[in-house]
C-alpha positions as CSV (number, residue, x, y, z in Angstrom):
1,X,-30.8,-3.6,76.1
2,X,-32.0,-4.6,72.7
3,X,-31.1,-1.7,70.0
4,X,-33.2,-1.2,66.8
5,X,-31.8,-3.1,63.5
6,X,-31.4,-6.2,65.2
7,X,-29.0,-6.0,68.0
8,X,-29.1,-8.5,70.4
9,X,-27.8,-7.1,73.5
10,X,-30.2,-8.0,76.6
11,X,-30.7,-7.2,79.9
12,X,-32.8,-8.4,82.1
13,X,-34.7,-7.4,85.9
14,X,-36.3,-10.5,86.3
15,X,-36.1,-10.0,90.4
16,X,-39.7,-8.9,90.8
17,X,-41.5,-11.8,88.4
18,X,-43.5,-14.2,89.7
19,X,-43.2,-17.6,87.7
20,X,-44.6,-17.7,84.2
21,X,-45.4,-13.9,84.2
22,X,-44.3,-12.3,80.7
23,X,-41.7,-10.4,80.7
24,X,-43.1,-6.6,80.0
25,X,-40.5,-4.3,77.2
26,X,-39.8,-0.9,77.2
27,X,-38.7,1.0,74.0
28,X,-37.0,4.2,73.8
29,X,-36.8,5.6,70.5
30,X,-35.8,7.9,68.2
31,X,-37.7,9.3,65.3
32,X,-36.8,11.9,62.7
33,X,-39.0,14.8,60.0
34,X,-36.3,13.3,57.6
35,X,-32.6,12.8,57.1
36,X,-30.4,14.5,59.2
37,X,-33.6,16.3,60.8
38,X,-35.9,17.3,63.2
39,X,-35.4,14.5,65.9
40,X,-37.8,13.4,68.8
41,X,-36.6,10.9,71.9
42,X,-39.6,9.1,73.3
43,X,-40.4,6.4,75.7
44,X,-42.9,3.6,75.4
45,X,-44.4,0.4,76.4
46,X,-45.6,0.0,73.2
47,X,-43.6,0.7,70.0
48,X,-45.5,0.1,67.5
49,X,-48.6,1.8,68.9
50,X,-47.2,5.0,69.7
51,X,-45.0,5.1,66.5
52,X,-48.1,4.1,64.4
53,X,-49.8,7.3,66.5
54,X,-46.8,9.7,65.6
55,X,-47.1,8.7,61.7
56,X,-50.8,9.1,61.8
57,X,-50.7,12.1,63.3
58,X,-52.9,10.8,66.6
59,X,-50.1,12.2,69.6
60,X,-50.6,15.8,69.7
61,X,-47.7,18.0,69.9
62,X,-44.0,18.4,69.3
63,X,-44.1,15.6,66.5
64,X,-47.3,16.2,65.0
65,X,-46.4,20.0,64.3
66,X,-43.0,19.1,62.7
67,X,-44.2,16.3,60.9
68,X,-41.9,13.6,63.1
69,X,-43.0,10.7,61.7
70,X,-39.7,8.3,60.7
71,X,-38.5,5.9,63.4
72,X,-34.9,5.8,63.1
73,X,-33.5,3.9,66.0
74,X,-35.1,2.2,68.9
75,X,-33.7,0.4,72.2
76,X,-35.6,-2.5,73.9
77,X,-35.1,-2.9,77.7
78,X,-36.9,-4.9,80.4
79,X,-36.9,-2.6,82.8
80,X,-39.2,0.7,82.8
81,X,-36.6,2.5,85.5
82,X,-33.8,1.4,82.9
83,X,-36.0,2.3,79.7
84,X,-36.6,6.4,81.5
85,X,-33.3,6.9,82.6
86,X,-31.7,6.3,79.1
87,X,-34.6,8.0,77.5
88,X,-33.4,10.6,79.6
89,X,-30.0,10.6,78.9
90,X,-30.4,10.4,75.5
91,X,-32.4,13.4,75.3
92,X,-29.3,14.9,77.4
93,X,-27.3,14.6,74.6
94,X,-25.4,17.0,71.7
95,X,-27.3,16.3,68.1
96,X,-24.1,15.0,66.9
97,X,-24.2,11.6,69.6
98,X,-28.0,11.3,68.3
99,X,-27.0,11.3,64.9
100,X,-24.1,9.1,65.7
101,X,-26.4,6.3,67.2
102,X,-28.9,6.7,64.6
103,X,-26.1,6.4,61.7
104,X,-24.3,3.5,63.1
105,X,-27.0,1.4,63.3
106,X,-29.2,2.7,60.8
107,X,-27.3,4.1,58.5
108,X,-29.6,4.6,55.3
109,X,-32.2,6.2,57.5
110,X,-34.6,3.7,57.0
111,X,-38.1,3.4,58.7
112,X,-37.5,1.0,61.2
113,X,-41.3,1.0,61.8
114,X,-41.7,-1.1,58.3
115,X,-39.7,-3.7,59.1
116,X,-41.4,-4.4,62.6
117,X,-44.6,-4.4,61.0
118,X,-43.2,-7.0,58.6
């Protein structure tokens, strides 16, 4: 698992490639109205789409109508099954764990979204 701001901690499902095939990411992520928050826990296959369609106000809904639009933390995994469950589980979790992921590896809040845009 791969965690936003640069963390290089990997897993990898390889079992049901076939030679050569590119291995497919999932992201689950975490966005936020502003410091400290409104916070959103998604799932995608695509982060920088669906984050681009958060900020732009293109994904109906829940984020659009509380104007969720930072991405504060993000987790990269190779495995969909792996990518739900912890999307899941983090969306399981007290506010006070969410904030505690977002602040240890993100601690200024900053759009993470920037920086993978380059």
């Amino acid at each position: 698992m791969k965690i936003g701001m640069g963390t290089k901690n990997t897993f990898h499902t390889d079992e049901s490639r076939y030679p050569g095939e590119p291995l497919k990411q999932y992201y689950v992520y975490i966005l936020a109205s502003k410091r400290n928050g409104t916070l959103y826990v998604g799932f995608t296959e695509d982060l920088l789409g669906r984050v681009f369609q958060h900020r732009n106000g293109l994904a109906e809904g829940f984020t659009n109508r509380y104007g969720i639009k930072t991405l504060v933390y993000y987790e990269q995994a190779d495995s969909k099954e792996g990518a739900l469950l912890r999307e899941k589980q983090i969306k399981e979790w007290h506010r006070n764990w969410k904030l505690e992921i977002i602040e240890k590896s993100n601690p200024e809040w900053k759009d993470l979204y920037d920086d993978l845009i380059g």
